[in-house]
N, C-alpha and C positions, 0 to 999 in steps of 0.2 A: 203545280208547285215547282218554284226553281230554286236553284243553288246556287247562297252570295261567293263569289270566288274567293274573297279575301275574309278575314276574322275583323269586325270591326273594333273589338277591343283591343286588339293590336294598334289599329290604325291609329288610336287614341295616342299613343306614344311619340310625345316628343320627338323629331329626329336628331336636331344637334347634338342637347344634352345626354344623349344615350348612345354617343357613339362605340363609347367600349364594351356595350351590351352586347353587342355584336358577333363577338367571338363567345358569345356563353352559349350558343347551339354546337359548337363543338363536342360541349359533354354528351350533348345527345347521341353523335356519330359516332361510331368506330374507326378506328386507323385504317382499316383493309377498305381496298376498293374490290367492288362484288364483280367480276363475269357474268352474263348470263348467255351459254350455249358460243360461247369464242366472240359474243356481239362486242357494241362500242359498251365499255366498263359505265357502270353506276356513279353517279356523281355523288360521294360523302358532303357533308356540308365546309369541314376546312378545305377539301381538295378544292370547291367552287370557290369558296372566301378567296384560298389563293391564286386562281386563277383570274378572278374579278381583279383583286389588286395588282396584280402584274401587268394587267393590260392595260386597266381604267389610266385615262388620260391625264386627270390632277394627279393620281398618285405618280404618274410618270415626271409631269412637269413639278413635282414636287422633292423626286430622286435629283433631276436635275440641278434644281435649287441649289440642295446640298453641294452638290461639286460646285458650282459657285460660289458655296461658302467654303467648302475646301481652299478655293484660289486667294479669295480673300488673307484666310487664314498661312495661305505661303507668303503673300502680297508682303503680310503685317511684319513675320518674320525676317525677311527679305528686309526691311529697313534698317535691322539692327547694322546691318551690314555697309560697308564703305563702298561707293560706288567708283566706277571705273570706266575713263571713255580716253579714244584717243581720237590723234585730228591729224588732218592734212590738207593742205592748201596750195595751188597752182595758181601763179595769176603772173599778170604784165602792168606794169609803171610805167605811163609816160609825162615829161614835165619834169621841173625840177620839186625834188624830193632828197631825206637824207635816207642814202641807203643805212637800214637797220645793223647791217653786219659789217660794212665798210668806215660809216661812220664819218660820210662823205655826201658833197654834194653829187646826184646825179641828174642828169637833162637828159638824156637818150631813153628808150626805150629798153626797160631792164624788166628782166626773168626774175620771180623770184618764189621760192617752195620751204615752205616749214612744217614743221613734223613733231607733234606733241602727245604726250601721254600725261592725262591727270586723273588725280583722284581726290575723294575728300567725304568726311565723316562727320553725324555730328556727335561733340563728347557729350556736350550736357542741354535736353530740350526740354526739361521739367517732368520728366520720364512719359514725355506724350506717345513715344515711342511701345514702351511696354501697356499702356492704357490702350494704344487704337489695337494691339495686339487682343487684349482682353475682350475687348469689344467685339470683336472679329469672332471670337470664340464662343463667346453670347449669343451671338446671334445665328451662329451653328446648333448651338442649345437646343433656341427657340425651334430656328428650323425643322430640327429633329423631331421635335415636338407638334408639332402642325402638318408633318406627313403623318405622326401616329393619329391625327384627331383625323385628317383623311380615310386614312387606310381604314379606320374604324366607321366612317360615314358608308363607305362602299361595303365593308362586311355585314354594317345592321340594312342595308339596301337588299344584299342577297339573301342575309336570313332570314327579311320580312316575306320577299317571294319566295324562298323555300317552305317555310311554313306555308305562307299561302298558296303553293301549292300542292305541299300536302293533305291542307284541308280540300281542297278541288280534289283529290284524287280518292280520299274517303268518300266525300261526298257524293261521287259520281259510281261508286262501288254500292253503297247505298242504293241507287237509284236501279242499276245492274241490276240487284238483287228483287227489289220490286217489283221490275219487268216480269224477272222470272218465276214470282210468285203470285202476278197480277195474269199470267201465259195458264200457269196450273188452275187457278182459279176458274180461266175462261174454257180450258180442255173440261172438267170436270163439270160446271154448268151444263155444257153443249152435252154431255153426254145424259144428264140427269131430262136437259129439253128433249132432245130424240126419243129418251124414254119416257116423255113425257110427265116424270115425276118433277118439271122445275115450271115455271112462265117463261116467255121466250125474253121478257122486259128483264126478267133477270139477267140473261146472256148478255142484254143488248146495253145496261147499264156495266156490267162487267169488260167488255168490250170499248167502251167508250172509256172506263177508268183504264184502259190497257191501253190505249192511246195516249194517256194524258199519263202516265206514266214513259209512255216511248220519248215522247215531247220533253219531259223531264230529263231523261237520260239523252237525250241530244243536247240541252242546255246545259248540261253536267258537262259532258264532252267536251265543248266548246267553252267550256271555263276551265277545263283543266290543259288544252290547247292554249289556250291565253295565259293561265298562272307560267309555262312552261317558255310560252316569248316574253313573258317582262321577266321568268329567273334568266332565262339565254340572255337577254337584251341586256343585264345588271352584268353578269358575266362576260359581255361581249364576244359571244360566238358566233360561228360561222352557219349560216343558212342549215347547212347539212348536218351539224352539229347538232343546232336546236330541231332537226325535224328526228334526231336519234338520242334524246337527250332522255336519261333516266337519272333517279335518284334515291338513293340510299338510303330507307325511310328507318328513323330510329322508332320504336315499339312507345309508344304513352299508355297503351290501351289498360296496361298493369298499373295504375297511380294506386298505390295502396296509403300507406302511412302517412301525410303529408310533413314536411319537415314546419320545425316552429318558425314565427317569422321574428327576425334577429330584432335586436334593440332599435327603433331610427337613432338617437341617438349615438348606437359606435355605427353604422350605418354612412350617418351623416361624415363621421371623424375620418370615416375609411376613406370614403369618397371624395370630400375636399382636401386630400391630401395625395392620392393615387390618380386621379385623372389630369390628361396630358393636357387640357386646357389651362387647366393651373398652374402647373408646371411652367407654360409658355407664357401665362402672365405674371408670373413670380418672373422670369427670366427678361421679357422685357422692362420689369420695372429697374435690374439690375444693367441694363442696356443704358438707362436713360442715367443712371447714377455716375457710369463710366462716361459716361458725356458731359457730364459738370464736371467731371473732374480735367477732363479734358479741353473744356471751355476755359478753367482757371490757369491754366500750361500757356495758353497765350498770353497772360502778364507776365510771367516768370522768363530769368536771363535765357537767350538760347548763346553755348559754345559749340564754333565747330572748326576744323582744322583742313586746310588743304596743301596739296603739293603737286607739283608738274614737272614734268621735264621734256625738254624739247630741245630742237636745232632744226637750223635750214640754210638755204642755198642761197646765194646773188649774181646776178646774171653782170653784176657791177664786180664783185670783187675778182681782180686781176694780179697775176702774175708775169716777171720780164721771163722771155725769152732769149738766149741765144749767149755770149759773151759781153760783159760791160764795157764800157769806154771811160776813161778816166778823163773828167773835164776840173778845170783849174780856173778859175774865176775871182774876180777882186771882189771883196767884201769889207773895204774900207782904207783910212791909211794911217799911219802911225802920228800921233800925235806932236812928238819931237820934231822928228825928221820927215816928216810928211810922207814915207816912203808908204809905198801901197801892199796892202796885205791882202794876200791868197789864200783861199782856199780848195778843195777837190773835194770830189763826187763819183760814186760811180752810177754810169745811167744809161738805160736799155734802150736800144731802138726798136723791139719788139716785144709786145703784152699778149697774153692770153689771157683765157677765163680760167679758173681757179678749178678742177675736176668736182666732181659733185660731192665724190666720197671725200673725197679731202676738206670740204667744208662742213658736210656734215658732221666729219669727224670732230671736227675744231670748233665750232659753234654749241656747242653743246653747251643747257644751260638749266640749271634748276630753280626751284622756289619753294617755299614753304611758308604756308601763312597761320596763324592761329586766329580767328574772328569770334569778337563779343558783341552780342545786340543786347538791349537794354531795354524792354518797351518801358517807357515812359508816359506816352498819352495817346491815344490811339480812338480817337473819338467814344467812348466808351463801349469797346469792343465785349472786354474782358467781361463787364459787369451786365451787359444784354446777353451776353452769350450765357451765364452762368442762372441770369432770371428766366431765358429759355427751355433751360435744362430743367430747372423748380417748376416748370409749366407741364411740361414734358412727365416727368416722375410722378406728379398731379394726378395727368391724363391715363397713366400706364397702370395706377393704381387705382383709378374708379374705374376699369376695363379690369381688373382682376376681381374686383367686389359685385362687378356685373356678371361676371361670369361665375362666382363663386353665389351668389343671389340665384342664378338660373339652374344651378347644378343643383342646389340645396330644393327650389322648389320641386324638382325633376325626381326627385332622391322621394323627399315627401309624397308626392304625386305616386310612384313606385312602391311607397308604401302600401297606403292605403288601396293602390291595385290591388296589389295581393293578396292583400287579407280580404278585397270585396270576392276578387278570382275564387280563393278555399270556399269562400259561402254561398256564391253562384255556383259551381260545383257539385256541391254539394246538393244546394237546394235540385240543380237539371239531373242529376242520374237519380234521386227522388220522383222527379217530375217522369222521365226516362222509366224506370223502374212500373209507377205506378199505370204508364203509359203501355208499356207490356203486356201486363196483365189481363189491363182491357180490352185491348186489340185481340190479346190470345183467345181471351173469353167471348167476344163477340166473333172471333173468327170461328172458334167451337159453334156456337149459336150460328149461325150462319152455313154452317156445311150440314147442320142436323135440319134445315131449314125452318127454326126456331126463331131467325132474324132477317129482314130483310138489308137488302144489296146497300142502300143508304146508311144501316147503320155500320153494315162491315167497311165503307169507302171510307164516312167519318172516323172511326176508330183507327183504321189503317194512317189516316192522315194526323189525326193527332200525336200518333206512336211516331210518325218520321217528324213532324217538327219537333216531339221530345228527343228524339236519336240525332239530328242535326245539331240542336240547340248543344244537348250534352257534348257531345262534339266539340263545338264554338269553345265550349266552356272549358274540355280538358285541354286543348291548346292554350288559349289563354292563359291558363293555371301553369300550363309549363314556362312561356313567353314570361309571364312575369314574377314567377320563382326563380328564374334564370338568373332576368334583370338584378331583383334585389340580393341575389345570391354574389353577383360580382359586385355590384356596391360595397358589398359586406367585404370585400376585399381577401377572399376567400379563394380565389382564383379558378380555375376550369373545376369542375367536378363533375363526377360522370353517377356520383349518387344521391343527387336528389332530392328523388323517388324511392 
């Protein structure tokens, strides 16, 4: 006989839609982490949950995320704001050109250096400004809401292999027990054959079930070695971790009173309103609405304003050097008299350049503009863009009815588990119970020598598939009271049971 490592009615469970089932083995655990004699501490089931998720790699890349939408979200901010740049330029002229600061022909090769500071804002852009803000913020929403549906995928990942193997570690105690009751069996024969009160075929049958019992308990082993690398492996531990790796098993063995199973109905209400999938599809549909509104800001006027200020240098503007000379020159003659009329000048025989600080100081020069755009016809920008966004908003809301469709059958699905989980239950410690009885009583018949080795093997083996099955079954019963207990929206409870 061997031992499945995992509960297959678990297995049956959806993964996606049952991401926030996850944290419902929580209530099973307690806060304390256990010692045992100064070793590595007992693993609780939220101590693993959160140690899976701080590792696990989506939920890292999806931490990230967020600070990308942080940036965004400064990015958006950051626009309300007027921007600020200044300039500067070195360059040489050669050829005839008019120097900018002279105001003059130049031919020679001229230096020349300007030096500006601008800025400029816009006053009115159809408030695309405060929209791509909003936007930005949505989608931080979202985001937020898509590491919760993560962080939940990797929690019901560890809580499926925590159960499973807890069921591997009952199971292989079971089989422990076996041995050591299939060990007594075969001391006792042997001693009945020596004294020749038994057949020796008795020993030799009992000895052969005590093998097949060891064989068992190796399988068992070796499935609770395996449930303990796929919880390490969910968890992401280190080699030496998983080969010291314990766990803090909560108590099922007491299910007394079973609780009633809530309405589907507030069930359903709980559930497609509390889970983060919906959330993040209510949220992108609000994503796509902010983008028609956004698409319609490209028809509307945009006002914006700027201003600069600047000065620079010319390697052309000159000053005289040195003392004038007064020149006196004819500039025509008198009309009457013909006589000729004079005029004077003062004028340098020596130029220099102009110092740098001295033109910059005097070149200084501002501006100030105010700018209006108009779209007017723009190949029908405005009105594709706006019938994109209506495609969009479409899309965003058959993905929330999809999702809201999958969660509701999941919910359903979760029902009807657990009312079958109560009545499998019930029916296996029935099965269990009556399975007891008769193994006790043929084990009675069997030491009085009243029965033979065949019938105590079978009775023994019916009572471990009723003890397995029962097993199978109180797990299950807890996995999906959990489930439908958080649907209920009820949140962690540690009573059940």
């Amino acid at each position: 006989m061997s031992f499945v490592p995992c509960i297959p009615a678990i297995s049956r469970v959806p993964l996606k839609p049952l991401r926030f089932t996850t944290y419902l083995f929580l209530l099973l655990i307690g806060p304390h982490v256990l010692t045992v004699d100064g070793q590595t501490p007992s693993w609780t089931l939220d101590r693993a949950v959160a140690h899976a998720q701080a590792n696990n790699l989506q939920v890292r890349q999806g931490k990230l995320g967020l600070s990308g939408n942080d940036i965004d979200i400064d990015e958006a901010k950051a626009a309300f704001l007027p921007n600020l740049n200044g300039s500067a330029s070195h360059g040489y002229n050669w050829g005839q050109r008019i120097d900018p600061f002279t105001n003059q022909f130049a031919t020679s090769r001229i230096r020349s250096n300007s030096l500006g500071l601008g800025t400029g804002i816009t006053l009115y852009g159809g408030m695309a400004n405060h929209l791509r803000l909003d936007q930005a913020e949505e989608r931080r929403v979202a985001a937020e809401y898509d590491l919760a549906s993560t962080q939940n995928d990797v929690a019901l990942q560890v809580a499926s292999a925590f159960l499973s193997l807890m069921f591997a570690e009952d199971a292989l105690e079971i089989a422990r027990l076996n041995v050591r009751t299939t060990e007594t069996q075969v001391e006792r024969i042997r001693a009945f054959v020596d004294a020749g009160a038994a057949p020796e075929a008795d020993l030799l049958d009992l000895q052969a079930q005590l093998a097949s019992d060891q064989s068992t308990r190796i399988s068992a082993e070796g499935d609770v070695a395996l449930g303990k690398l796929q919880l390490a492996q969910t968890m992401r531990l280190s080699p030496e971790d998983t080969e010291n790796l314990k766990i803090d098993r909560p108590d099922i063995s007491n299910i007394g009173s079973l609780p009633s199973i809530p309405n589907l109905e507030r069930v359903l209400e709980s559930a497609l309103t509390s889970f983060p999938e919906v959330k993040a599809g209510a949220s992108r549909i609000r994503q796509q609405e902010i983008s028609m509104d956004l698409a319609k800001t490209v028809g509307l006027p945009r006002l914006s304003a700027s201003w600069s200020y600047g000065s620079g240098y010319s390697g052309a503007s000159q000053e005289p050097v040195g003392d004038p000379e007064l020149e006196v020159f004819p500039i025509g003659i008198t009309e009457t008299s013909l006589e000729t009329v004079y005029s004077s000048a003062l004028s340098y025989n020596e130029f220099q350049t102009r110092p740098f600080s001295d033109q910059i100081a005097e070149n200084i020069n501002q501006s100030l503009f105010f700018s209006l755009s108009v779209p007017i016809f723009n190949g029908w920008s405005v009105r594709n863009g706006v019938r994109r966004s209506e495609i969009g908003i479409a899309q965003a809301e058959l993905q929330l009815e999809q999702v809201q469709q999958g969660l509701q059958q999941s919910v359903e699905r979760a029902h009807r588990d657990a009312l079958n989980a109560v009545e499998t239950l019930t029916a296996a410690e029935r099965a269990e119970a009556s399975a007891k009885l008769a193994f006790d009583n043929a084990e009675f018949r069997f030491e009085q020598g009243a029965s033979t080795q065949v019938d105590y093997t079978q009775a023994r083996n019916r009572y471990d598939t009723a003890r397995l099955q029962a097993l199978r079954s109180r797990y299950d019963l807890v996995f999906r009271i959990a489930i439908l207990d958080f649907y209920s929206g009820r949140g962690l409870r540690f009573d059940i049971f």
